[in-house]
N, C-alpha and C positions, 0 to 999 in steps of 0.2 A: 533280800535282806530280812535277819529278821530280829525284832526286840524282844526282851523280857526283866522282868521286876525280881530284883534280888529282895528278898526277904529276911533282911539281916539287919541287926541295929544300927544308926549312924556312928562313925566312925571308927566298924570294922573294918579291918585288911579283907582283901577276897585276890584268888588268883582263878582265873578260868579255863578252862579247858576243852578245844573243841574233839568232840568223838568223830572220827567218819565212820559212816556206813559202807565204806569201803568203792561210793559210787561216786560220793561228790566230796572236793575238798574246800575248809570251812576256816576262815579265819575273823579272831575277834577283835576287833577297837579295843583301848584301855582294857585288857583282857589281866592286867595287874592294876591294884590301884587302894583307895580308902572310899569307903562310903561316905557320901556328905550329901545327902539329899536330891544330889541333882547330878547326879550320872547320868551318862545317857551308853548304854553297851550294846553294839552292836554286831552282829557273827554275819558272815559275807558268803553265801556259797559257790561254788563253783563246779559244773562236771568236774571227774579226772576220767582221761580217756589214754590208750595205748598208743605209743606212736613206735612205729617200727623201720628199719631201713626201707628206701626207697627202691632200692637196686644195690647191686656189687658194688657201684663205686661209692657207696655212701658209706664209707666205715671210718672213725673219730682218730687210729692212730694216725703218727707223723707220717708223713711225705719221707721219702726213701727206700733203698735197696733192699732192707731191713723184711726178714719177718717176725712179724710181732704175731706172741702165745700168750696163755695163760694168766688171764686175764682177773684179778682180786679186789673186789670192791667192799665200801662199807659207808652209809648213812647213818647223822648222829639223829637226834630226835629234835632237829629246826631244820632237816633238808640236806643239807651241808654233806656233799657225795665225796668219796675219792676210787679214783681205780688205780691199781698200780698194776703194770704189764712188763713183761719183758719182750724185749728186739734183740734177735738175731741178727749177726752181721755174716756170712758166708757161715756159717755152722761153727764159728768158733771165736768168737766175738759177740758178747753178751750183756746188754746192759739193759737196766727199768728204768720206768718210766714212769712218770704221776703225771694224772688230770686232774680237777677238782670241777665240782658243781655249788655254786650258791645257793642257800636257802630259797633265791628267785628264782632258781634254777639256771643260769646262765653257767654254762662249763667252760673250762682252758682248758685246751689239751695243748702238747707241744706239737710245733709247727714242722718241726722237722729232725730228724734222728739225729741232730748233733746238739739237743738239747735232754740229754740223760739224767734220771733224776740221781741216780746212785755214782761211786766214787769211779775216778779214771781207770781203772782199770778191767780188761776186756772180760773175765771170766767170770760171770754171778753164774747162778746156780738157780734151778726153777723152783725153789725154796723162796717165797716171798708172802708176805701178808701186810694187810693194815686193817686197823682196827679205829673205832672216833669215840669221843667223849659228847655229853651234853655239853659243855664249854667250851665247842667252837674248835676243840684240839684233836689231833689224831695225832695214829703209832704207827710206824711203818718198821720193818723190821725185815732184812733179808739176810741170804749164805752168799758170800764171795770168795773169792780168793785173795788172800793176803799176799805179801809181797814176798813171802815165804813158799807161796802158793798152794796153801793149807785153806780150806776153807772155813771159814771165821762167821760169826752172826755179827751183825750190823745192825745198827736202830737209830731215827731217827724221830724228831718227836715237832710236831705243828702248834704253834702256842694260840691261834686262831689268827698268825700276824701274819708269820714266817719260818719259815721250818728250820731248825738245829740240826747240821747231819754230822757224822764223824768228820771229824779234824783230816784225817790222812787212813791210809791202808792200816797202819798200828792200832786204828781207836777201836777195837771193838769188845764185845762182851765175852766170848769167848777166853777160852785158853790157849794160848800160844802153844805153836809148836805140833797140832796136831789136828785132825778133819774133823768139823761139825754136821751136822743135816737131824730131820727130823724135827723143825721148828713148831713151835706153840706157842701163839699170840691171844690174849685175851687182854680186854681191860672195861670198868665200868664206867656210868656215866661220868662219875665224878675223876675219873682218867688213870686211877689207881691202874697200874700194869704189869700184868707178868707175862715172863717169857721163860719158855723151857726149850731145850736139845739136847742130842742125845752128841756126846764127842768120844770119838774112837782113842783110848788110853793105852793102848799098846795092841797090838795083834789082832785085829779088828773087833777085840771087845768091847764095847759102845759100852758108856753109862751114862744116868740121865741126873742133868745139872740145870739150874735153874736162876733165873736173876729177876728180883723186881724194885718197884719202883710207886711204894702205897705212901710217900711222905714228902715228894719231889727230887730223889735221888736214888739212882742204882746201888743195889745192892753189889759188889767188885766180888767175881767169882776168882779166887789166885791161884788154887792147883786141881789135882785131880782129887784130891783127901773132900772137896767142897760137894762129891756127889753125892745123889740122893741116897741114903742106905737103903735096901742092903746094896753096898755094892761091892758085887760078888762075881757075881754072871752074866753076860751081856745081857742088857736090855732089848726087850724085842719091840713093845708099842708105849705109848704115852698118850694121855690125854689132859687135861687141864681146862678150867671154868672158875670165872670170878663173878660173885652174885653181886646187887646196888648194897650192900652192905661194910661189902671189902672183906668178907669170908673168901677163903680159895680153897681149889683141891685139887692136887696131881694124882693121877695114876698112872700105875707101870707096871706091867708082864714082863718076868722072866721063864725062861724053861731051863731046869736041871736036865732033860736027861734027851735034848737033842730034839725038842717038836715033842715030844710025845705025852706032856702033857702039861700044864703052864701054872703057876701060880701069883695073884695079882694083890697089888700094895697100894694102898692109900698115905697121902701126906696129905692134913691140913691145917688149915691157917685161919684162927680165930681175930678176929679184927677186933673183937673188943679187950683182949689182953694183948695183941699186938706180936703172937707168935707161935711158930710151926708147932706140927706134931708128927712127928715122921717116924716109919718102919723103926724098929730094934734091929733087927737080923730075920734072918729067913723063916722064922717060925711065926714074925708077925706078922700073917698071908691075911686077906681075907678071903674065908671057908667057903661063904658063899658065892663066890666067881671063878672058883676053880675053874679052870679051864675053857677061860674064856679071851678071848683073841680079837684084835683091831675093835680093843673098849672106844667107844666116846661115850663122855660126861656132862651132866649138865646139872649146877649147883643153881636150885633157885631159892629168892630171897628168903619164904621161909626157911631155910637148911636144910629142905629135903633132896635128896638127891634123883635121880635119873638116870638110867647106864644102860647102852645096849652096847650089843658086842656078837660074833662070831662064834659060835660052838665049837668049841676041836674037835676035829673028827666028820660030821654030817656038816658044818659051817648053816646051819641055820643059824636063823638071827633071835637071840633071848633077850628077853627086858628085866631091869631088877630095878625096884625102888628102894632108898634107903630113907628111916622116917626117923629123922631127927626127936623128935619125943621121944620116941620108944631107944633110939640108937640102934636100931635093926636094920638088918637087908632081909628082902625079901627074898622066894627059891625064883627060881627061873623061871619065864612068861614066855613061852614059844609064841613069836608075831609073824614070821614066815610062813608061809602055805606049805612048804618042804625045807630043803635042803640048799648047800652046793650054790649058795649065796654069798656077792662080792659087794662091791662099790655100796658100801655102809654108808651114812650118813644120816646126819639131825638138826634139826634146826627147833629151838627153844624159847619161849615168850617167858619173862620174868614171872610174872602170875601161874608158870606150873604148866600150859601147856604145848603140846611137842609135835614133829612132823617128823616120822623118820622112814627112811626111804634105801630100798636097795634095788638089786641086780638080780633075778633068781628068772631059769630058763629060759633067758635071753629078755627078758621084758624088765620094763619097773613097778616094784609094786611099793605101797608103805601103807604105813598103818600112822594113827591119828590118836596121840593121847589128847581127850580132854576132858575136865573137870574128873583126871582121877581113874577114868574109863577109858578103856583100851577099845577103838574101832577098828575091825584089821580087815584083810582079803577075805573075803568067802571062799573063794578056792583060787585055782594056779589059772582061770580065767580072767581075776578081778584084779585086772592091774591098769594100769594107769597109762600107758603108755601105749601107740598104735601096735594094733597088729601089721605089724609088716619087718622090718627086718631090727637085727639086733641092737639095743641101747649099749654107745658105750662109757660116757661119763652123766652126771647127774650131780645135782645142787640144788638146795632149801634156803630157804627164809622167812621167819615167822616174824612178824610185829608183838608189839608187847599186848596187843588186843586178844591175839590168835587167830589173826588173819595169817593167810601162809602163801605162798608163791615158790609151787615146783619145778626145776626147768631141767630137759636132757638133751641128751644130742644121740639120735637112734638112725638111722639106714634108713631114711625114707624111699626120697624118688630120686632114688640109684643111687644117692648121695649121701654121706651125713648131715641131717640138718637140725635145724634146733628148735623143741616142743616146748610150749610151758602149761602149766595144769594153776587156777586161782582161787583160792577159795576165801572165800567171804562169810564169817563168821557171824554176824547180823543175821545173813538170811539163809544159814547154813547150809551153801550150796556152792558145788567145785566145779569149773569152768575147764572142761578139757576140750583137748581136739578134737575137731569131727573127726578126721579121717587124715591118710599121712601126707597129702597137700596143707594141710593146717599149719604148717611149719612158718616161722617168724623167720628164717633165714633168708636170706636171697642165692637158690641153690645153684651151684654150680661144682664141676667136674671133681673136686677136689675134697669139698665137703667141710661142715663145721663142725668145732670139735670145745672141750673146756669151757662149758658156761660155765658162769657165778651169776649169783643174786644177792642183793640187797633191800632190805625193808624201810624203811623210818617213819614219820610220822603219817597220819593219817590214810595210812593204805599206798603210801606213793612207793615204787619202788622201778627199779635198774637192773635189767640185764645184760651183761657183757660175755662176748665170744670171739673165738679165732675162725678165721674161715680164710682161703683163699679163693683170690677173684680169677685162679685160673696159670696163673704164675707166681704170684707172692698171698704171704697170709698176711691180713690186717685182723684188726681188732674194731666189731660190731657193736651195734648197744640198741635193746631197746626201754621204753622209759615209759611207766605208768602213771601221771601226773596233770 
């Protein structure tokens, strides 16, 4: 335990706040309060230490026939976890499912697959996400099939009590009448939420259409005329990021002339006058991202922006800043050691720095923005992942500190199993595996596949995966805390 003397006049307000170093977690007494001579403030430490399945039968989904995949999780900043997964019932019979974790950490999962979090009907869609607020609230948002058997987006929203879900198969956000996919879920602390997808308007031309929800109620998207402009030509990618401001930004690739080469559009959303700014028509591209494919975005609270993306052609991965001051983007930042690079991904701390991570000759590598400075591979040796056989999916998570937590699932020992990489931003040093028994899985014939990770406060964080134990897939976790 330990004290210290605030230095501030009687009868100031103070609110406190403990940092981790990433090794021990720290909680304060009267950590809000007034000054009045005779405080007494206390901060409590504790390790946090890893805790990982015990063996194959230790996995958190329900009891049943069911195999349960793809597993989404997210921590607000008091602890407060959720996973949302999907159960299969014989390959065609599909429903999600929610657990939660308290601040104290104590979890509910459901007990057994006839307690589904989403609506009665059998065909969702591996299209799910949720996302939490500092207020104790979360967003969950998945694709189903409507009763039309159109797939439709769905959203439900946790007020830190109890959850509001759609009414029936009709209630959702979408457009009737026609298939949705390619979901986008973000929201900030203060629960402000947007959601985009892209829905097929005739002839499998997709545009991308969007709903939020920054003043306690959704925006009603009513036909196809409500899509993002230009909308012209099918939409190929999207991305979306909402900073603790309540600024936002979409972006979207199309291609004229069949792949061959793409041009990309920004929409955003100034929070202090309360309204979009969106594409003209085709000529209002931005220049600088020509030809750039499977963008993610990431808007931090200063307004400066973030963007990596896919090169047409070679598919290395290039990085672009855009600097609110100035209103520039910058040219292209080759972060790849080569080419012929997949499974993109990023993970972002409000204060500006990043963890982004891909797929290039069969390994993982990523590169490390921080304070502004790009740290990358040295060469097609310096990656991150064992040498042994090939990675096939991968997932980041940065704290608002710049602590980060990388997790993959790669071809260990004979199996797929699942690796994670820690870095602690205090003592600037990344915690990988020794060698490819290092694996957090409990390996068997089958193999693990779909981690997720999530961060929150003080370095604590969750990761969840599918695996089966030999005849069905459950859903695994482990838990740094």
């Amino acid at each position: 335990m330990y004290s210290f003397v605030l230095n501030s006049p009687l009868g100031s307000d103070y609110a406190l706040e403990a940092i981790s170093n990433c090794t021990d977690k720290c909680t304060i007494d009267s950590a809000t309060g007034t000054l009045d001579g005779n405080n007494i403030i206390n901060i409590v430490c504790q390790p946090l230490a890893w805790e990982h399945p015990l063996n194959i039968n230790d996995y958190v989904s329900p009891v049943g026939t069911q195999n349960d995949y793809f597993p989404k999780l997210s921590m607000n900043s008091n602890g407060e976890t959720y996973m949302f997964f999907q159960g299969d019932h014989n390959g065609t019979i599909r429903y999600n499912y929610l657990a939660q974790r308290t601040s104290a950490g104590m979890w509910s999962f459901p007990t057994d697959s006839s307690q589904p979090f989403t609506l009665n009907s059998p065909n969702v869609s591996n299209e799910h996400s949720i996302v939490t607020s500092a207020n104790q609230s979360a967003h969950a948002a998945w694709i189903q099939e409507d009763s039309f058997d159109d797939q439709q987006v769905y959203f439900a929203h946790y007020d830190g009590t109890s959850w509001a879900k759609p009414n029936n198969l009709s209630d959702f956000l979408s457009i009737p009448g026609s298939d949705a996919t390619s979901l986008n879920l973000v929201s900030n602390s203060e629960g402000k939420t947007l959601l985009t997808w892209k829905q097929d308007i005739g002839g499998g031309n997709f545009q991308l259409f969007f709903a939020e929800n920054f003043s306690g109620a959704w925006t009603q998207i009513s036909n196809y005329s409500d899509a993002i402009p230009p909308a012209i030509v099918n939409v190929l990618s999207t991305t979306t990021d909402i900073n603790e401001f309540g600024d936002a930004v979409i972006l979207h690739t199309l291609s004229l002339d069949g792949g061959i080469s793409y041009k990309t559009f920004l929409s955003l959303y100034d929070a202090s006058t309360s309204s979009w700014l969106h594409p003209n028509d085709l000529n209002d591209e931005i220049t600088a991202l020509a030809n750039v494919t499977s963008p993610i975005i990431s808007l931090f609270d200063s307004g400066d922006i973030l963007l990596v993306g896919l090169r047409n052609g070679s598919q290395a991965v290039d990085a672009y800043t855009f600097s609110k001051a100035t209103n520039t983007w910058s040219s292209s930042n080759q972060i790849s050691v080569n080419g012929n690079c997949t499974n993109l991904g990023m993970a972002t701390s409000s204060s500006g720095d990043a963890i982004v991570h891909w797929k290039e000759a069969n390994q993982l590598f990523y590169a490390h923005y921080k304070n502004q400075v790009w740290n990358l591979p040295n060469d097609a040796n310096d990656f991150v992942s064992t040498a042994t056989g090939g990675v096939f999916s991968s997932d980041a998570a940065m704290d608002k500190y710049g602590n980060f937590t990388l997790v993959w699932s790669q071809l260990g020992n004979a199996n797929n199993d699942i690796y994670f990489a820690h870095y602690i931003k205090s003592s600037d040093t990344l915690h990988t595996p020794n060698d490819a028994s290092d694996t957090i899985s409990p390996a068997m014939s089958s193999g693990a596949l779909a981690p997720h990770v999530t961060m929150g406060p003080q370095c604590q964080t969750v990761i969840a995966w599918s695996e089966s134990d030999g005849s069905q897939n459950h859903i695994y976790m482990s838990e740094y805390k």
